[in-house]
C-alpha positions in Angstrom: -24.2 -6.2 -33.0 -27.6 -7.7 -33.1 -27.0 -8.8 -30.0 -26.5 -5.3 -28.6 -29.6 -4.1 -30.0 -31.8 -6.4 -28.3 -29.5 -5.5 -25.0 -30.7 -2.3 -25.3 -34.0 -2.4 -26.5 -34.7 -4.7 -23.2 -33.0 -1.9 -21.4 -35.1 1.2 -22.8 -38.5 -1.3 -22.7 -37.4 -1.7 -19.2 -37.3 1.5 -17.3 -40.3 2.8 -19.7 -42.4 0.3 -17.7 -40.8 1.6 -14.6 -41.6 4.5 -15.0 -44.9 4.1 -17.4 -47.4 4.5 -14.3 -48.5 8.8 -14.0 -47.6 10.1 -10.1 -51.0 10.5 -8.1 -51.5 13.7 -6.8 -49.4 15.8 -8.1 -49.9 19.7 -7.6 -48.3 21.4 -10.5 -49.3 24.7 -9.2 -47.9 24.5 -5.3 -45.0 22.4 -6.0 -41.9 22.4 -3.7 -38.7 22.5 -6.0 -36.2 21.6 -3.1 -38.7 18.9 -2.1 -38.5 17.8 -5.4 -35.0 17.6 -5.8 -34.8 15.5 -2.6 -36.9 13.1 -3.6 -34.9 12.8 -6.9 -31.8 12.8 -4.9 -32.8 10.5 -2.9 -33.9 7.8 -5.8 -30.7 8.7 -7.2 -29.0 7.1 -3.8 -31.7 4.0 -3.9 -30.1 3.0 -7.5 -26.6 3.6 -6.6 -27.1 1.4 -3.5 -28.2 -1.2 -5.9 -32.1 -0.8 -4.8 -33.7 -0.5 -9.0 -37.1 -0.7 -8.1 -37.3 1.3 -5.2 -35.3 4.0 -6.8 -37.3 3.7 -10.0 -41.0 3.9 -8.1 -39.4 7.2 -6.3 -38.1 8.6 -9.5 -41.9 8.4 -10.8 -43.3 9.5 -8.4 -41.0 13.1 -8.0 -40.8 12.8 -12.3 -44.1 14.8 -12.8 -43.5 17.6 -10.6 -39.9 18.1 -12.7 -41.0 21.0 -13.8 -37.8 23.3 -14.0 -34.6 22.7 -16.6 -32.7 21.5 -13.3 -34.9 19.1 -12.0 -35.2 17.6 -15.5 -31.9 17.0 -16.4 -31.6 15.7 -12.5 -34.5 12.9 -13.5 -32.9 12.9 -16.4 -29.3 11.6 -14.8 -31.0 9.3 -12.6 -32.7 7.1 -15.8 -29.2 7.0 -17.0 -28.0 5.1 -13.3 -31.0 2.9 -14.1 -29.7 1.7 -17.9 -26.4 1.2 -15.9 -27.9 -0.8 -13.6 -29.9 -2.5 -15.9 -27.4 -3.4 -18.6 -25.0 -5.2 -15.7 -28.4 -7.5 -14.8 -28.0 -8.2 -18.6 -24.4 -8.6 -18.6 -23.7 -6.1 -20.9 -20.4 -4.8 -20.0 -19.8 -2.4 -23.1 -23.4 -0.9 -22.5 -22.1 -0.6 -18.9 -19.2 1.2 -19.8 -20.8 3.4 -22.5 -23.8 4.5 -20.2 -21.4 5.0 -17.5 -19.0 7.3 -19.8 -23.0 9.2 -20.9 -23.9 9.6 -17.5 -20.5 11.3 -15.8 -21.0 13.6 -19.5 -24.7 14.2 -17.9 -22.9 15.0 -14.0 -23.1 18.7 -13.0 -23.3 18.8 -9.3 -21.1 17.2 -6.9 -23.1 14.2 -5.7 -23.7 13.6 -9.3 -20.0 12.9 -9.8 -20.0 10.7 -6.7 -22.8 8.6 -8.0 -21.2 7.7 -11.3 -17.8 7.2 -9.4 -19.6 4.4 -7.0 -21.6 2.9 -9.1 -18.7 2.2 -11.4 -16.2 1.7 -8.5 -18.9 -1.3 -7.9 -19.0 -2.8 -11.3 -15.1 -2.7 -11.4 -14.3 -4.6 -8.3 -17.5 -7.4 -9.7 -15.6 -7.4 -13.0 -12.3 -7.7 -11.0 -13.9 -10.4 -8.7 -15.5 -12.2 -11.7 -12.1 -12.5 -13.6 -13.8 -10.2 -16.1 -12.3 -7.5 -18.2 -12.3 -4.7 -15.5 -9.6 -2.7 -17.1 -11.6 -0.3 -19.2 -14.1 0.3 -16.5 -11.1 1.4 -13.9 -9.7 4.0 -16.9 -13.1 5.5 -17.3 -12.6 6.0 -13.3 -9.2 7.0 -13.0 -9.8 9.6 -16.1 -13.5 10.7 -15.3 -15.1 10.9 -11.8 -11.8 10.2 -10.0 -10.1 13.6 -10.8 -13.4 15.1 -11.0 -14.3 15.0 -6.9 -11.0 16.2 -6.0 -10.3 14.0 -3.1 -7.9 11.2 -1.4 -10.0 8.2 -1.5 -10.8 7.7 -5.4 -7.5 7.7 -5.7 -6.7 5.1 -3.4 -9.2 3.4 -4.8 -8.1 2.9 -8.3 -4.6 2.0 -6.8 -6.2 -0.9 -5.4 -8.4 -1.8 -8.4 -5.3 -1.7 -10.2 -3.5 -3.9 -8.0 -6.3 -6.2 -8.4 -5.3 -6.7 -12.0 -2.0 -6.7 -11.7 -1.1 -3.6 -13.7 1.9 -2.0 -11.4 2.6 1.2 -13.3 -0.6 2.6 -13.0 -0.8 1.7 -9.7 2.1 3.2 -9.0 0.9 6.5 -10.8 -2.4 6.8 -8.8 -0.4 6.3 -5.4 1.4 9.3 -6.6 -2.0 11.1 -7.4 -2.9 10.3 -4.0 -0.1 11.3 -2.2 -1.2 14.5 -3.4 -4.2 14.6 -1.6 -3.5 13.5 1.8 -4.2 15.3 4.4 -4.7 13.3 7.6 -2.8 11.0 9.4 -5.5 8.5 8.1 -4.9 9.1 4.5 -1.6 8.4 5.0 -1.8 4.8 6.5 -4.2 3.9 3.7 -1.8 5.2 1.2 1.2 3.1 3.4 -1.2 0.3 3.2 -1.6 0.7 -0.4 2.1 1.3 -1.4 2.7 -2.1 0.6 0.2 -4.2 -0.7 1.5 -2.8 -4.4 5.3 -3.9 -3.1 3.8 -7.7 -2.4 2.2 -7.5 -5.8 5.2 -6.4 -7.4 7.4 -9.3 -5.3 4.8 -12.0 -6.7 6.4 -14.2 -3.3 9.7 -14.3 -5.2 11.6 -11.1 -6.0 12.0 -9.0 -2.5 14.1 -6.6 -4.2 11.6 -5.6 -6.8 8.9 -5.1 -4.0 11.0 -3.0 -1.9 12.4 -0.9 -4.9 8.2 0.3 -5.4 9.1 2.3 -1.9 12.4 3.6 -2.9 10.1 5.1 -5.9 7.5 6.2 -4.3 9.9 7.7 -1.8 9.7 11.2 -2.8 5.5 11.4 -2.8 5.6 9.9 0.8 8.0 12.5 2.2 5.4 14.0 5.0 5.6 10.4 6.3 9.3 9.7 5.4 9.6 7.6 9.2 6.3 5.7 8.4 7.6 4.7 4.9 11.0 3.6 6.5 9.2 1.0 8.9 6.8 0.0 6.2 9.8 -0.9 4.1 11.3 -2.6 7.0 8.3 -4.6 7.7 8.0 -5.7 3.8 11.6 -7.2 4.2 11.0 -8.8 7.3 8.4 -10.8 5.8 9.8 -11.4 3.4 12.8 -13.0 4.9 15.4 -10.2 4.5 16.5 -8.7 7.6 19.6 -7.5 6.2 19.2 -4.2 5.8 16.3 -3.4 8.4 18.0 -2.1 11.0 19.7 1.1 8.5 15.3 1.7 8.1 14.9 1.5 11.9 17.8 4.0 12.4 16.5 6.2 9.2 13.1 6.0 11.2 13.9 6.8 14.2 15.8 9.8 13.2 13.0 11.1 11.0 10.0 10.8 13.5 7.9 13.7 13.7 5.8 12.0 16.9 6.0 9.8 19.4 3.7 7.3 17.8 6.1 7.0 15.1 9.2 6.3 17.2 7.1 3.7 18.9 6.6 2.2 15.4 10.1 2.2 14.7 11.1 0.7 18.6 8.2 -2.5 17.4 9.9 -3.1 14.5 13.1 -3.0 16.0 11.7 -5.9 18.6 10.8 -7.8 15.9 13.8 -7.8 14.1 15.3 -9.2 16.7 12.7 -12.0 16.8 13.6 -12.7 13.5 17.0 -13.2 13.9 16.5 -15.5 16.8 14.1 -17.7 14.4 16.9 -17.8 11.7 19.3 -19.1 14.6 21.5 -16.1 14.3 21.7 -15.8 17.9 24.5 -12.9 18.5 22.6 -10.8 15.4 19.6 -11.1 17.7 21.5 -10.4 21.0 22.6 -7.2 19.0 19.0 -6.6 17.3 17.2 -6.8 21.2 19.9 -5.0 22.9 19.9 -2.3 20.5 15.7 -2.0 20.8 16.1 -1.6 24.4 18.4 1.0 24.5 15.5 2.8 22.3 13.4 1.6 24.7 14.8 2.9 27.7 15.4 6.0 26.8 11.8 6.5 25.9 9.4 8.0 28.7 7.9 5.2 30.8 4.5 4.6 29.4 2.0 1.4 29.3 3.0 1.5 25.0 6.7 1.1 26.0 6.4 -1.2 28.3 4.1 -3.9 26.4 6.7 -3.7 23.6 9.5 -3.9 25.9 7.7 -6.9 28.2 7.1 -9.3 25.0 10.4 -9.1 23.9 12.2 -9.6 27.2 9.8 -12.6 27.7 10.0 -14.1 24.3 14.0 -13.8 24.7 13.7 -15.6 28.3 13.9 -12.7 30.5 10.9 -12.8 32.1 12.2 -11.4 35.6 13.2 -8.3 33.7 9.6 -7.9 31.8 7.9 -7.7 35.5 10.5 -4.9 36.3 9.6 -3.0 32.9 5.5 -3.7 33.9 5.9 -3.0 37.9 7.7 0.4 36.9 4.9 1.5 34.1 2.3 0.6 36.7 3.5 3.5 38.9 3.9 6.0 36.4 0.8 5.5 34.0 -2.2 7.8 35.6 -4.8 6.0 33.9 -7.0 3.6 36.2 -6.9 0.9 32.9 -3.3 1.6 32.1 -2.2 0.6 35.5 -4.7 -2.5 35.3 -3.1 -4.3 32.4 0.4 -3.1 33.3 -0.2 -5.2 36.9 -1.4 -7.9 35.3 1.0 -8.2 32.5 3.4 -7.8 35.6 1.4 -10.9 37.4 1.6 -12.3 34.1 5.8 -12.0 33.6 6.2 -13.3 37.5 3.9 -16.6 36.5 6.4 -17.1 33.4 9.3 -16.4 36.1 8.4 -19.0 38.1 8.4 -16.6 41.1 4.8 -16.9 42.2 4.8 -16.8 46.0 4.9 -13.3 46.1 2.9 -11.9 43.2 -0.3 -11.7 45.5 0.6 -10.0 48.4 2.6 -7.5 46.0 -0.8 -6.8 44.0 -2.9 -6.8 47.0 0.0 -3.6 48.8 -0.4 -2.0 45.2 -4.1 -2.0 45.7 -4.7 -3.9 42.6 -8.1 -4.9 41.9 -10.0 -8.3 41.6 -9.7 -8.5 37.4 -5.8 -8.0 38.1 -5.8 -11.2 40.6 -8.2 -12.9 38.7 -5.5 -12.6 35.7 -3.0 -13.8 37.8 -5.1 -16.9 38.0 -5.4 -17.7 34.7 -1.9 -17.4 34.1 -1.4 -20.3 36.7 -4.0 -22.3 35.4 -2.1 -21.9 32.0 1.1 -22.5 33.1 0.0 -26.0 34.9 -0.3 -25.2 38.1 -4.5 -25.6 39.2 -3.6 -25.5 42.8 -2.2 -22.5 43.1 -4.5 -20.5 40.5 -7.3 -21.6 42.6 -5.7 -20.5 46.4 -5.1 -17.2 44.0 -8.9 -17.4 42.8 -9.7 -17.5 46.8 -8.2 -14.4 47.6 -10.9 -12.4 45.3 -14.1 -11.6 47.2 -17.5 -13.6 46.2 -19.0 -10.0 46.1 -16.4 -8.7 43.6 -18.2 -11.3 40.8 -21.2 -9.7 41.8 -19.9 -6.4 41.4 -17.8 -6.3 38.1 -19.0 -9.0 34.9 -15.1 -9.2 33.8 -14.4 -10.9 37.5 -17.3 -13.3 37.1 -16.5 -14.6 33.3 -12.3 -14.6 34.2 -13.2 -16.7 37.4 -15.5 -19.1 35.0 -12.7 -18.4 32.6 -10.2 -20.2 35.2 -12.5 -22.7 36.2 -12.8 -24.1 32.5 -9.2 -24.1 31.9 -8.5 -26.0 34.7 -11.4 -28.7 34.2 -10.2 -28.9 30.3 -6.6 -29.7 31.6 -8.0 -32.2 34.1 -10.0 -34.1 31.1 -6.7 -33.9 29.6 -4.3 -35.8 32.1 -7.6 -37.7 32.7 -7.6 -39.1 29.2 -3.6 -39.6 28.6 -3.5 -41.1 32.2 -6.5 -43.5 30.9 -4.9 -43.9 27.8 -1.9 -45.1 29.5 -3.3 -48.0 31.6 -5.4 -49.2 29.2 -1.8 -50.0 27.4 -0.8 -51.4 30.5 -4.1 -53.7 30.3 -3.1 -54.5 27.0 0.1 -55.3 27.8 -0.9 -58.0 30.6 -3.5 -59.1 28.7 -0.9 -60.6 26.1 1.2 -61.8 28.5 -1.7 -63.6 30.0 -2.8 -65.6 27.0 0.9 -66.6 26.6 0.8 -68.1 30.1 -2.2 -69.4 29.3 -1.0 -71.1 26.2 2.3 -72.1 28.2 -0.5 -74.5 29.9 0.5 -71.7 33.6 -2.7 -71.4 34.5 -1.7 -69.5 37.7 0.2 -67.4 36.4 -2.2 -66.4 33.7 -4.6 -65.6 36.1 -2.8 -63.4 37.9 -1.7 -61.5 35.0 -5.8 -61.3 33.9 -6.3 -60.0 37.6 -3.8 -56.7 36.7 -5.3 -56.5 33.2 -8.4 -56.1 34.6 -7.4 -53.9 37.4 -5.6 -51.3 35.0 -9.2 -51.7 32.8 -11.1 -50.6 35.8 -8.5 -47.8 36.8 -8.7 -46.2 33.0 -12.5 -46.2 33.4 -12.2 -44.8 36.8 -9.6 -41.8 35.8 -11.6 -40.9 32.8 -15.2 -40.6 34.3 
């Protein structure tokens, strides 16, 4: 208790020296109230940003020209920010708490309540972050200047606060809050966001079926986004190594999508479902999984979106031929000038990975792709191991165009590099190599030597010698 005295004695002593100093020139009789209550406003901000002094020398300067009720209990408010501030420097988390509770009883206006909700949503996540007690100071949020601005992200922000400490319920509770309160498509992937990262909390990395329940109960709250919610719970599972039942979601999504974006979400999942599978070894399940994402696929209109998903997985599953048919058939229909770059060189990309390279040039070149596409095409031959014929590709692209376009220039250095990094590599196992050959003779010609064969020792020192001089050579 004595302790808590001195706490705030230091506190009180403190911001009276703050604020000790008299304003110079102020003008009692021509002042400017609004002016006024900017300036306080504004040292308000300057302590909520976490700028004391700064915000204190403001607030004295604006304090003597205070002169109406308003503008005193606005000066008045701002002091209070201070002791909070203050009282976390000393590390006194009840006075923290209790000024913060004294100071949303002092909030009137709006900004008012949004001050005391960030400077406390601060101090929670450095208690949560410090392994301090952080659970009062997220009740005094959740109960005071949470509800009190009426909005989506305080709400979202306790969720995650509680998450933080591991207390599911009222996380679950404030995701229902904010449910509520969405009202964009972005408050809705935050609140997918949060309901997922609430399911992982809940799992702990051992109970999937406890982390997937959280969206079964928080089912009803996410009904605008029932499709989202669907292939969030579908990605949850896959991760965590239960692809059982992912493909009833997919279905569920698929049928409940309000917009293309979300059918598109459903068709990715549905890919990577598949993928799983295949990593499990369950081969016909992800035959079954890939063949029932492309008839999704296909029956979508062609777009660039359709055909990257489309092109990975018939690539990852071997099929490269077929990816260049999905990317050569998006490159006609897409209108946009970058869509129909990256579908060619995805397509370039697909017929490298096919092995059927002879032709992808003069096909670009007839399409009137540009240098960046060819230039792709090159650096998916220099990946692939072939430096040759990335750099007869490389020829084909004007010196000019470099000149003309920076993405040409750094994708032909781009090439270059790859191709000289490769080199040093088969430079340095090929080095590697014949100095183990060296090694090798060199043995055997001590043992010839110590057989009392001199010729035949120094013959064998001759090739140790020579394979010495060819690893040098190789690697330089």
């Amino acid at each position: 208790m004595k302790t808590r005295k001195i706490m705030e004695t230091l506190i009180v002593a403190a911001i009276s020296a703050a604020l000790a100093a008299p304003a110079l020139g102020a003008e009692p009789n021509i002042i400017d109230v609004k002016a006024v209550e900017t300036q306080i406003v504004s040292a308000q901000g300057q302590i909520v940003q976490g700028n004391l002094d700064a915000g204190l020398k403001a607030l004295r300067e604006a304090q003597a020209k205070a002169i109406t009720p308003v503008l005193a209990a606005r000066s008045k408010f701002v002091v209070k920010l201070a002791e909070i501030r203050i009282a976390d420097q000393l590390g006194d988390q009840a006075k923290v708490l209790a000024t913060l509770q004294e100071a949303f009883k002092q909030a009137k206006q709006p900004d008012q309540f949004e001050a005391v909700w960030r400077l406390g949503s601060t101090m929670a996540r450095a208690a949560v972050a410090g392994k301090d007690t952080a659970r009062s100071i997220i009740d005094f949020l959740a109960k005071g200047p949470g509800p009190a601005m009426h909005q989506f992200g305080p709400h979202m922000e306790v969720a995650r606060l509680r998450i933080a400490i591991g207390n599911a319920g009222a996380a679950e509770a404030e995701l229902r809050a904010a449910a509520q309160r969405a009202r964009s498509q972005a408050d809705w992937s935050a609140w997918l966001a949060g309901v997922s990262e609430l399911a992982a909390m809940v799992d702990g990395g051992q109970s999937p079926k406890a982390g997937a329940d959280v969206f079964e109960r928080l089912r009803e709250a996410g009904k605008p986004v029932a499709a989202a919610m669907n292939v969030a719970k579908g990605r949850f599972l896959l991760q965590r190594g239960c692809p059982a039942d992912v493909e009833a979601l997919i279905d569920g999504a698929v049928t409940g999508a309000a917009s293309d974006q979300q059918v598109l979400a459903a068709l990715a999942l549905g890919y990577d479902l598949a993928r799983a599978f295949k990593q499990r070894g369950k081969d016909d399940q992800a035959k079954q999984a890939l063949e029932k994402a492309e008839c999704l696929g296909q029956s979508r209109p062609v777009s660039a979106a359709v055909a990257q998903l489309r092109g990975a997985a018939l690539t990852t599953f071997g099929r490269p031929e077929k990816a260049a048919e999905v990317f050569w058939a998006a490159a006609q229909a897409v209108k946009a000038d970058q869509e129909r770059e990256q579908m060619l060189s995805a397509y370039g990309a697909a017929m490298v990975a096919a092995g059927d390279t002879a032709k992808i040039v003069p096909q670009l070149q007839a399409a009137k792709a540009g240098p960046v596409v060819i230039v792709s095409v090159a650096q998916s031959l220099a990946g692939s191991g072939d430096p040759v014929q990335a750099l007869d590709v490389l020829g084909a692209v004007p010196a000019e165009a470099a000149v003309g376009d920076p993405r040409v220039a750094s994708g032909i250095a781009a090439v270059i590099q790859q191709i000289q990094a490769r080199r040093k590599q088969v430079a340095a196992r090929q080095a590697a190599m014949c100095r183990t050959i060296a090694t090798t003779f060199d043995a055997a010609a001590k043992k010839a030597e110590a057989a009392k064969d001199a010729q035949k020792a120094g013959g064998l020192a001759k090739q140790a010698a020579a394979f010495q001089a060819l690893a040098t050579q190789v690697q330089k």
